[in-house]
C-alpha positions in Angstrom: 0.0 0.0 0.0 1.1 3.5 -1.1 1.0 6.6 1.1 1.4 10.4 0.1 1.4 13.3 2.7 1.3 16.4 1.6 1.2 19.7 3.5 0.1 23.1 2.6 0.3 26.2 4.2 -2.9 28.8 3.4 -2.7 32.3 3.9 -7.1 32.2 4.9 -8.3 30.9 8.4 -8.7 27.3 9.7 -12.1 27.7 10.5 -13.3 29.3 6.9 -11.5 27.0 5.0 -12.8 23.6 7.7 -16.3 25.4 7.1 -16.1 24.9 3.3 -13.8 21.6 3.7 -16.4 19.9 5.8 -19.5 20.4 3.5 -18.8 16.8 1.9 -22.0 17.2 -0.8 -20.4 20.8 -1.5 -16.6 19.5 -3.6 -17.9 20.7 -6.5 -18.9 24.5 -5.3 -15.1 25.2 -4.7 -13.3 22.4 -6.6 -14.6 24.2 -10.0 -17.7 24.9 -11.9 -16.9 22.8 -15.4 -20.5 22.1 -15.8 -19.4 18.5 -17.3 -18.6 17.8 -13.1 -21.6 15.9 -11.5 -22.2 15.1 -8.3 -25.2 12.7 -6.5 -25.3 12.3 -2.7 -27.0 9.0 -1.4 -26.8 8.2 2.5 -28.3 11.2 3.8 -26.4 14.0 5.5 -23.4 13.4 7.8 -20.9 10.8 8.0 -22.1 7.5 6.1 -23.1 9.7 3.1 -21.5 8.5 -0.5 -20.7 11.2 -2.8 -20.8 10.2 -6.7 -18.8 12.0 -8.5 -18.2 12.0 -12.4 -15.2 14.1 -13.4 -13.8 14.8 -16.7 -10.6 13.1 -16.9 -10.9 11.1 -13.9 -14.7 9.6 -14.6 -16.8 8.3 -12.1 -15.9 8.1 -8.8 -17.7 7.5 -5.1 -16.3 8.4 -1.9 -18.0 7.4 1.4 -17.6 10.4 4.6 -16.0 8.3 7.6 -15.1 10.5 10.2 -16.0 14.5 10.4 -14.7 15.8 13.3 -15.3 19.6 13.6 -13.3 19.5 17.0 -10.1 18.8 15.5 -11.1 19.7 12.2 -10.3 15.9 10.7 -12.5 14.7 7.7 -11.8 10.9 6.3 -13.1 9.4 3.4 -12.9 6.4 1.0 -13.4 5.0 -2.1 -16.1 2.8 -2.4 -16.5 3.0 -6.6 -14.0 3.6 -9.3 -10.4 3.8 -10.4 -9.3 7.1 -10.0 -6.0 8.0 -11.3 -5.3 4.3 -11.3 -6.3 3.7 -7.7 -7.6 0.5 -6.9 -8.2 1.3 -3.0 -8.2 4.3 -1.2 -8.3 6.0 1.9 -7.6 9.7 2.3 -7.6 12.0 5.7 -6.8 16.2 5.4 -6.8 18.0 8.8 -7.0 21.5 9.0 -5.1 22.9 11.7 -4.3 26.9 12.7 -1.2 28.9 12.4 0.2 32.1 12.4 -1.1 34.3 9.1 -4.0 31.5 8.5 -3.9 27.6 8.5 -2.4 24.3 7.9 -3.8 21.4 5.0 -2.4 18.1 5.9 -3.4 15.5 3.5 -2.9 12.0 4.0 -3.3 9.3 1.0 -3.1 5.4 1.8 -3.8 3.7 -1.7 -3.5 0.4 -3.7 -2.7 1.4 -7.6 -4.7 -1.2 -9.8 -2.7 -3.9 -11.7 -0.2 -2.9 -14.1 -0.2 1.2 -12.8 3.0 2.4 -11.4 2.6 3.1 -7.7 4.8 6.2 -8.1 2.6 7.8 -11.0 -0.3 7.2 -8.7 1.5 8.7 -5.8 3.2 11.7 -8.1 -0.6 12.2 -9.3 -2.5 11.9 -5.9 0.0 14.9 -4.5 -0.9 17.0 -7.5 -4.6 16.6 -6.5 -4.0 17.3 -3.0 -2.2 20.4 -3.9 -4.8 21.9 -6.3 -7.6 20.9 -3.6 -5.5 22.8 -1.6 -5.5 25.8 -3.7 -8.8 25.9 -4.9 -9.8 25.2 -0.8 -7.9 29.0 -0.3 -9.9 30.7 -2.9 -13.4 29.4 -1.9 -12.5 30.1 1.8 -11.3 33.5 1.0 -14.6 34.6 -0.8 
């Protein structure tokens, strides 16, 4: 099993950017408004719900919430449907802590790369994801 952390400083405050973070049915409002993106929500509100995603370039995707904790500001989730970005499995955790001039991203990836993918590709491609999440994250939060 692979593993990518990735860390990202923001220059906006934990608690905006945990407010948009932790609205699991909301990725699309600040991950971008391609109007190809769709997203479907089954398992009611709150941790337990699935969110189906189909992106362009990725395709379609579900990822189950499994822990939101607005205490420590620690959302988990994992993939129940799909192969994305040559994931067979995978688990991923950000926590948003404070710091001085705003806050703190810490991304966490454990994943299995389907047969034949190159584990470091996967890896390589999973940190570019968490990085842009992490950008787009400060831009919706700073709205």
């Amino acid at each position: 099993m692979g593993t990518v952390n990735v860390e990202q400083d923001l220059p906006v405050p934990a608690d905006r950017v945990w407010a948009v973070l932790a609205d699991f049915a909301g990725f699309l409002n600040w991950t971008g408004t391609d109007p190809a993106r769709t997203i479907e929500i089954t398992g009611g509100p709150g941790v337990g719900m699935t969110r189906h995603l189909n992106l362009p370039g990725i395709g379609q995707m579900a990822e189950r919430l499994d822990t939101l904790d607005h205490g420590t500001r620690t959302q988990v989730y994992t993939l129940v449907a799909g192969q994305p970005i040559g994931m067979a499995q995978y688990k991923g955790m950000v926590v948003v802590s404070d710091r001085p001039g705003g806050c703190r991203l810490n991304w966490t990836g454990e994943f299995e790369a389907v047969p034949g993918a190159d584990p470091d590709a996967v890896a390589r491609m999973l940190e570019g994801s968490y990085t842009g999440m992490s950008q787009a994250l400060a831009a919706a939060a700073a709205l």
